[in-house]
N, C-alpha and C positions, 0 to 999 in steps of 0.2 A: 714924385712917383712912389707910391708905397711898395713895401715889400714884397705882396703879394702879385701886383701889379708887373713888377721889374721879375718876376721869379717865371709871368706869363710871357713876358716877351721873350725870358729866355728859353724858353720850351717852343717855342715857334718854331724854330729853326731844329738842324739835325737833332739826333737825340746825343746825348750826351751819356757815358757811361763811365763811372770811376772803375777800375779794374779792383778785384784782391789782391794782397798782398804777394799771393802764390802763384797769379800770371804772369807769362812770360813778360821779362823787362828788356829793354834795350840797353839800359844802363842804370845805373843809379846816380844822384844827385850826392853829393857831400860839400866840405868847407875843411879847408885846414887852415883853421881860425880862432887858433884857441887864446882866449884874451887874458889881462892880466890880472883878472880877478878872481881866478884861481891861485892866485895866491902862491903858497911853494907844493901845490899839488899842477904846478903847472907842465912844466916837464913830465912829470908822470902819465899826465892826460895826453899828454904830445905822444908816447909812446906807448898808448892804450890804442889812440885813435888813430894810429899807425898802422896798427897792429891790427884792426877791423877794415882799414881802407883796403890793405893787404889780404886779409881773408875775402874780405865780398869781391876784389880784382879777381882774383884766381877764378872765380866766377863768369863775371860778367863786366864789361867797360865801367869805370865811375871816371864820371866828369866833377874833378877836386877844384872847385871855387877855392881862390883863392888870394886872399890880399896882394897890391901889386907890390911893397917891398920881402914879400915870405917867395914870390914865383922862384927865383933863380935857385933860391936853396931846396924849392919844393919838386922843382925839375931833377935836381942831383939826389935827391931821396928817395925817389921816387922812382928812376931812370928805368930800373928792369921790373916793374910794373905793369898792368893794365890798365895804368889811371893818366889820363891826359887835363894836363894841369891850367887851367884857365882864368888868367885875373877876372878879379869879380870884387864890388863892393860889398865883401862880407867881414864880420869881424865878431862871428859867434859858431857854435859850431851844431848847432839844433836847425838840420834840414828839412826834418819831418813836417818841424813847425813852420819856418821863416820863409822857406823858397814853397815856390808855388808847388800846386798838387797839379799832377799830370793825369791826363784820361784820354780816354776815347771818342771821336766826335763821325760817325760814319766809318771813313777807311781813316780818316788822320787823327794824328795825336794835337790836343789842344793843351793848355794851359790856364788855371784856376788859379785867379785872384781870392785870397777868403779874408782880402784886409786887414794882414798881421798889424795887431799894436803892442807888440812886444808882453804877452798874456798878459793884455789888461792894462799894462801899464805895473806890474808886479817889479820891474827892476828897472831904472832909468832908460830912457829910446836913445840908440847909438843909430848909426845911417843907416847900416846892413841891416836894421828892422823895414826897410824901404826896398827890398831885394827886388818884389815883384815890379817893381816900378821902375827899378834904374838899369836892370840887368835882362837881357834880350836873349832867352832862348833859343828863336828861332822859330818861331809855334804862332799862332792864335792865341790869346789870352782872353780869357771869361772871366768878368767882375760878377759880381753875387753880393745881395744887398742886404748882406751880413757880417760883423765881422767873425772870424774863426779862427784856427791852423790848423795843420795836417793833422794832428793828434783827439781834437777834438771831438770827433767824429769817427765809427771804425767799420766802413763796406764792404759787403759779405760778395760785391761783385754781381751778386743777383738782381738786385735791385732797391736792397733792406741795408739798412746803417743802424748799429745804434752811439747813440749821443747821450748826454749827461746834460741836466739841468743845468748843474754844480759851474760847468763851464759855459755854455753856450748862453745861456740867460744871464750869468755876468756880464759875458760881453757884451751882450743885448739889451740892458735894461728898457730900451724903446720896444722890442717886440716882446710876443706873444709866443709861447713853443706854438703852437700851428700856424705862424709868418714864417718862422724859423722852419719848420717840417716841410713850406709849401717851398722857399727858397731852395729848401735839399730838393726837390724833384725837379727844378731847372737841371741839377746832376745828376739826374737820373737814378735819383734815392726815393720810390714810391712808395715806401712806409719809414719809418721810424719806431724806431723801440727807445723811449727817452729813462735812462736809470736817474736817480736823485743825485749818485756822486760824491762827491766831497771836496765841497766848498772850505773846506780849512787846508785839503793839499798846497802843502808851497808851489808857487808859480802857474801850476797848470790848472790850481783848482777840479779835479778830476778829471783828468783825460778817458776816456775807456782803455785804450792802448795800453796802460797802467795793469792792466787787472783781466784783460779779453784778447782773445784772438782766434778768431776762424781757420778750421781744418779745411782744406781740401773738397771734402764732403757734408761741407756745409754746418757741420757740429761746430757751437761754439764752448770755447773752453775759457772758465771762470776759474780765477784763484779766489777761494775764499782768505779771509782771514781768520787765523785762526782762534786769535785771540787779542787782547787788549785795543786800543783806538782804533777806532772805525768798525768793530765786528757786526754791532749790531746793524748798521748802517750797511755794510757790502752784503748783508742777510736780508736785507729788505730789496735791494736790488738782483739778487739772486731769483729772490721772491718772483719779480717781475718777469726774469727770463724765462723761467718755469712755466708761468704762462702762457707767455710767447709763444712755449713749445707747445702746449696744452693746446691752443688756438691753431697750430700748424703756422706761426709765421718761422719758427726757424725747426732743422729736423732735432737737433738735438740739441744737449746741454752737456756738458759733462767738465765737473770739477776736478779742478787741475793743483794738485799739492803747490803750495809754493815754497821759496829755500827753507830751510831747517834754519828756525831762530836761533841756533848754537853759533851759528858761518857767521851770523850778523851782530854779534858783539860787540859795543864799541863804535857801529856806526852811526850816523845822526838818523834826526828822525826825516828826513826826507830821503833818503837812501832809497834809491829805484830796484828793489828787492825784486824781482818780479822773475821768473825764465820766460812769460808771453811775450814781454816786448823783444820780438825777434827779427830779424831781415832774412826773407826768403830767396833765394837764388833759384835756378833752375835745376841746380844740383845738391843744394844746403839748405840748413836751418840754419841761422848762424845765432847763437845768443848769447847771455852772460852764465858762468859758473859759479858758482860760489864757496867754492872746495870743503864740501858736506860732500863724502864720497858718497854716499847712499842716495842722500838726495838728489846730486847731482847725478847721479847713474838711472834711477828710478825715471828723472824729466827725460834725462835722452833716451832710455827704451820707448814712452808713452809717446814723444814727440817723432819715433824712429815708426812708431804703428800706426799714428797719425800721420805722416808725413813719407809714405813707401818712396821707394826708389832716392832718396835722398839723406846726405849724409847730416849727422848732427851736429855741429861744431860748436863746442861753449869755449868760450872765452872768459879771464880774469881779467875784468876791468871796472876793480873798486874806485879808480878814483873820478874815474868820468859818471858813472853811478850817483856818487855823492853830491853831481850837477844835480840829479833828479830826472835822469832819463836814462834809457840804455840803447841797443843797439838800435831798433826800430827808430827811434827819436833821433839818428844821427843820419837817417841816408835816406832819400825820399827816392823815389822806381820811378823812371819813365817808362813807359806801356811799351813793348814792341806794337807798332804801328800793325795794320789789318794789311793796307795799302803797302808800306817801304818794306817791312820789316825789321826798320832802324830806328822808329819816334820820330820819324820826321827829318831827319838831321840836316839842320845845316849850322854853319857858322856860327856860336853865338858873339854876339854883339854887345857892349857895353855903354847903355845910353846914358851914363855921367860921363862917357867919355868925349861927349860932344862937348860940352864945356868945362872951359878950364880953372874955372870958379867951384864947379862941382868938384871936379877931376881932382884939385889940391884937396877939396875938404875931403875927399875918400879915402887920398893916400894918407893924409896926417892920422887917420881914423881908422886905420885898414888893420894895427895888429892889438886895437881896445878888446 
């Protein structure tokens, strides 16, 4: 069955709706799963992503996947929390990407399969690249006959995404962007805006989430770059949104400073510099700082007029950063349900846990 084919069958049925980032959730997805290939920035990460788990709890519920020999210590760390700690075969800490994408399907919340291969196959496959598949939310799950991750892609909730060549067509080299655009409308993504990208970013190969993010009311906000690698290339994607606006698919555009290259010294080049990649709460913006008082002060006024009624919270977390993702890239939203008001809730379920052949290879694998 071709792409296109498998994309009609899944539009048959109810409509499917990714929410934005700024609707209400039920909870958020996470991992405390941080492996040991962070090297002696490992601890530090431990106490970055502590330290976010903690800010987005005050919030709203997260449900902290978590390997089964870290639970017991993850229970005592956690105790006076809002996070309910639940073994899970994971053993990385990028939810956005790994675990499934959650939406709308009528009044219940469903579950989107987008075929994680560990971007691409960009760093060796450990198990927890297999989240969608061993681990039981509770939900309906929807395969899509492409592969992606959450980050790939960035829904305006309306019904418009936009996507990047950069990634989506690497992973695809079988399709066509319009296989790939018709498969987004089984999710209820009736246009696409595709930018070029950048096919040299480490691992993500150009995420949008990288460089975009949707207001409230609908304005999308672009960091440009302001100068050295990739300027020309985020100007010519620029280019394209301009359009967009021009043509009425989105209302606005509006370019969003990014950190003061002073704060970023010393970092590598894949350092997720960005203040868009953010996790919205019902009462927060939550993102990264980067202790440039001006510029940090400047994004939280912009993001405080964008974002009314809700507080701005930046966070110092250079070393999780230096993974090459930020806050967004760490905690994926389940919807509040139309119908519960809770995503559906029930029990998750661990289906490596039916066998005990799987069950050892998870635990020997559960703190890589």
């Amino acid at each position: 069955m071709g792409a296109g084919d498998e994309a009609r069958r899944l539009m048959s049925g109810a409509a499917v709706r990714i929410p934005a980032d700024f609707e209400p959730h039920a909870r958020a997805v996470m991992a405390w799963a941080v492996h040991r290939e962070w090297g002696s920035e490992r601890e530090r990460v431990e106490r970055e992503l502590d330290t976010v788990i903690r800010t987005i709890a005050a919030d709203e519920p997260v449900m902290l996947l978590t390997p089964l020999d870290l639970v017991g210590a993850a229970r005592i760390r956690f105790a006076t929390a809002e996070v309910e700690i639940v073994p899970a075969p994971v053993d990385d800490v990028w939810m956005r990407d790994i675990a499934l994408v959650f939406a709308h399907r009528g009044a219940e919340t469903v579950a989107i399969d987008l075929n994680f291969n560990g971007w691409d196959g960009s760093r060796p496959a450990r198990p927890g690249d297999r989240l969608a598949r061993t681990f039981d939310f509770g939900m309906p799950v929807i395969g899509v006959p492409f592969v992606g991750e959450g980050g790939a892609f960035l829904p305006d909730g309306r019904g418009l995404a936009v996507a990047t060549r950069s990634c989506l067509l690497s992973r695809n080299p079988h399709l066509a962007e319009d296989q790939i655009s018709t498969a987004l409308g089984s999710l209820g993504i009736r246009a696409a805006i595709w930018l070029d990208g950048d096919r040299d970013e480490p691992i993500t190969s150009g995420h949008p989430d990288g460089c975009l993010a949707f207001a409230p009311d609908g304005t999308l906000l672009v960091e440009p770059i302001p100068r050295g690698r990739g300027r020309r290339r985020r100007e010519r994607d620029i280019a394209i949104l301009e359009r967009a606006v021009a043509d009425g698919r989105i209302p606005a555009l509006r370019r969003f400073a990014p950190p003061d290259t002073g704060a970023l010294a010393g970092e590598p080049s894949g350092f997720a510099a960005t203040y868009l990649n953010f996790y919205v709460t019902r009462r927060s913006v939550i993102t990264a700082g980067f202790g440039a008082p001006a510029g940090d002060e400047d994004a939280r006024s912009e993001l405080a007029a964008l974002f009314p009624g809700r507080e701005i919270r930046m966070l110092r977390i250079n070393a999780v950063l230096r993974g090459g993702g930020g806050i967004r890239c760490l905690a994926q939203p389940v919807p509040r349900s139309a119908r519960t008001g809770s995503g559906n809730r029930s029990a998750p379920k661990t289906r490596c846990q039916a066998t005990s052949s799987i069950s050892t290879q998870w635990q020997s694998n559960s703190s890589h």
